[in-house]
N, C-alpha and C positions, 0 to 999 in steps of 0.2 A: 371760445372763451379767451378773453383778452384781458390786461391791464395789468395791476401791482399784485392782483393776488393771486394771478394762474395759479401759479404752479404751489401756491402752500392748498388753492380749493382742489385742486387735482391730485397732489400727493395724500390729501384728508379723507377723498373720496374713495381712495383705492384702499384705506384702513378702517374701513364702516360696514356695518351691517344695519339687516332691517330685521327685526328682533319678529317673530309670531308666537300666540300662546292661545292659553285657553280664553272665552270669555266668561264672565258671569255678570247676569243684571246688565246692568247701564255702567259699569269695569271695561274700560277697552282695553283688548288683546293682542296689542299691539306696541311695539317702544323701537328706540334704535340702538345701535351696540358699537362700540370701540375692540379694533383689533388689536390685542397688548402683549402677542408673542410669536413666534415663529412655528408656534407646534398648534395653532388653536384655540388657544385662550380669549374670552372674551368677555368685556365689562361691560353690562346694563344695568339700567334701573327695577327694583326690586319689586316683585307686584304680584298679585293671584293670578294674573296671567301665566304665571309660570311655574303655577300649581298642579296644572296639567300634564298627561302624557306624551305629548306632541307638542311639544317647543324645539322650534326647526329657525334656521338664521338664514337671509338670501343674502349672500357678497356681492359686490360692486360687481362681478362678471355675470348674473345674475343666476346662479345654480344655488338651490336648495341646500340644505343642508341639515339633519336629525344634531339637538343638542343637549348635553347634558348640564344639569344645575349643580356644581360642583359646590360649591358654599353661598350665602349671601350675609349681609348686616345689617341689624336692625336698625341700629343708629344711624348709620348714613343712606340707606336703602339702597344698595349694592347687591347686586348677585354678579357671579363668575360665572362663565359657562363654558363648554368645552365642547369644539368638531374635531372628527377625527379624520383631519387633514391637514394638509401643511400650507401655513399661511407666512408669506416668505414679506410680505406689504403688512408691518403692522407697527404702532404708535410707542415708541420708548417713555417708559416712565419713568422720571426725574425724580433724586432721591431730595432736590429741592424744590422752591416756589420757581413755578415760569410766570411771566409778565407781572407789571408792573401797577399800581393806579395810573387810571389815564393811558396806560397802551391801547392800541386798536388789538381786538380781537376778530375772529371770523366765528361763528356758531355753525354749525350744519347737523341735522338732523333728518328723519323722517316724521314730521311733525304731521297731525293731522292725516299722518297714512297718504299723503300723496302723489309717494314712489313707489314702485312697484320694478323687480326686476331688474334691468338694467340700468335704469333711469336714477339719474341721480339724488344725492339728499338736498334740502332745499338749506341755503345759504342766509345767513344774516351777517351784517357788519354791526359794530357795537363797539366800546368802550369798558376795561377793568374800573369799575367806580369803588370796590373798599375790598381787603381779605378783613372775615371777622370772623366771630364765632356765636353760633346758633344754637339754641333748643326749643325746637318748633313741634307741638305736638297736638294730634285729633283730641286726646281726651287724656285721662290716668294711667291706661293702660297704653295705648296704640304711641308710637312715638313717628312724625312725618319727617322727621332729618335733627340731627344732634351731633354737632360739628364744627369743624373749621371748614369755610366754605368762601370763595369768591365771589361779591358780588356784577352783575354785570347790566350795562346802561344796552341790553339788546330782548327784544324779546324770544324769551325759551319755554316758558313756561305753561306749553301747549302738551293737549295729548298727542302722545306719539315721540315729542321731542326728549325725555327721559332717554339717558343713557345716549345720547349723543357730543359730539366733540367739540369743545370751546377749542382753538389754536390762536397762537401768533400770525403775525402776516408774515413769519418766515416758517411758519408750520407747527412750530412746537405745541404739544399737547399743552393746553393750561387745566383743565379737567373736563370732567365730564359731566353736562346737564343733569340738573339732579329732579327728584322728583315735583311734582304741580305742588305747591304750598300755599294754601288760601289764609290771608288773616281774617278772621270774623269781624274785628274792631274797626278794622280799616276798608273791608272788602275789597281788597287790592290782592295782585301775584308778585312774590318776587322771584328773579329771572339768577341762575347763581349754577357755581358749577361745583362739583366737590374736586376739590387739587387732584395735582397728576400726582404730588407727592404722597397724598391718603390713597390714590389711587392705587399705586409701589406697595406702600405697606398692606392693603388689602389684599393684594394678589400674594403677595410673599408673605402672608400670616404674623406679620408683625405688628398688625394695633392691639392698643392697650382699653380702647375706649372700652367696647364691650365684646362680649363673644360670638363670634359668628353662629348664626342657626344650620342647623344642619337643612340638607335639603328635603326633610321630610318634614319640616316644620311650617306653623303656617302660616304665610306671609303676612304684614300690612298691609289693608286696604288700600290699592294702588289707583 
């Protein structure tokens, strides 16, 4: 691996996981994960996949790993989850905005489940094209993301690729791919990450927006 962004795709790779879960239906059970602590901690995308007994995480070294669903949020569709082990390679999150409109970003996920084990997440280059704010929803009841969110000029918005990392080309977390959002009106996807800074306050129990469900609740249709 060569050129300008070795070393932010290489430092990105070593703070990723590849998420597994339950399925149901034609629901894949599968997404990617951000490493956001030194004891375990880890941020994916929210889904019935993870409604299951056996949600387990494979790290960049490729070892297994049993994990538990510690809280998620309805609004942003976020779940935390926890190994009980020590993850010394993992992503700081910023109690501000990272990048900019118009910066280059790098995407990486396990999109479409095309990694397995060792093998790395698959890469995109892309462009920050707006930060704004969203209320995107299935129906009255169901809510698919309700936020401030970045948008981005790359495509994410694949199964699999949920809960993987937008960076800078000097590495910095800018968020994390948030879940598939279809417009009916337009039959279009938009590609978007939710901040490293929503992320912060996720993990540190600080949002205001709504209240996290516990983990015995049940999910939106992911």
């Amino acid at each position: 691996l060569n050129g300008a962004f070795k070393k932010a795709i290489t430092a990105s790779q070593q703070r990723m996981v590849k998420v597994y879960g339950a399925t149901a239906g034609q629901v894949d059970g599968y997404a990617s994960g951000i490493v956001v602590s030194k004891d375990g901690l880890i941020i994916t995308m929210q889904g019935v996949y993870l409604d299951g007994q056996n949600t387990r995480v494979v790290l960049s070294d490729g070892t297994t790993h049993s994990a538990t669903v510690l809280k998620r949020h309805r609004q942003l569709q976020l779940a935390l989850l926890k190994i009980d082990l020590a993850t010394p390679n993992f992503f700081e999150l910023s109690d501000k905005p990272v990048g900019r409109k118009g910066d280059w970003v790098l995407t990486l996920s396990n999109a479409f489940k095309v990694a397995d084990g060792v093998e790395w997440m698959s890469v995109n280059l892309g462009v920050i094209s707006l930060r704004t704010q969203i209320d995107a929803r299935l129906n009255e009841r169901d809510v698919a993301y309700s936020g401030e969110l970045v948008l981005i000029d790359a495509i994410t918005s694949n199964p699999g690729a949920g809960g993987g990392a937008v960076v800078t080309v000097d590495g910095e977390l800018v968020g994390s791919i948030g879940r598939i959002i279809n417009s009916s009106e337009t039959n279009t996807r938009i590609n978007y990450a939710v901040p490293s800074s929503i992320l912060r306050q996720f993990v540190n129990g600080d949002l205001k927006l709504a209240q996290a469900t516990s983990p015995q609740s049940t999910g939106t249709p992911g």
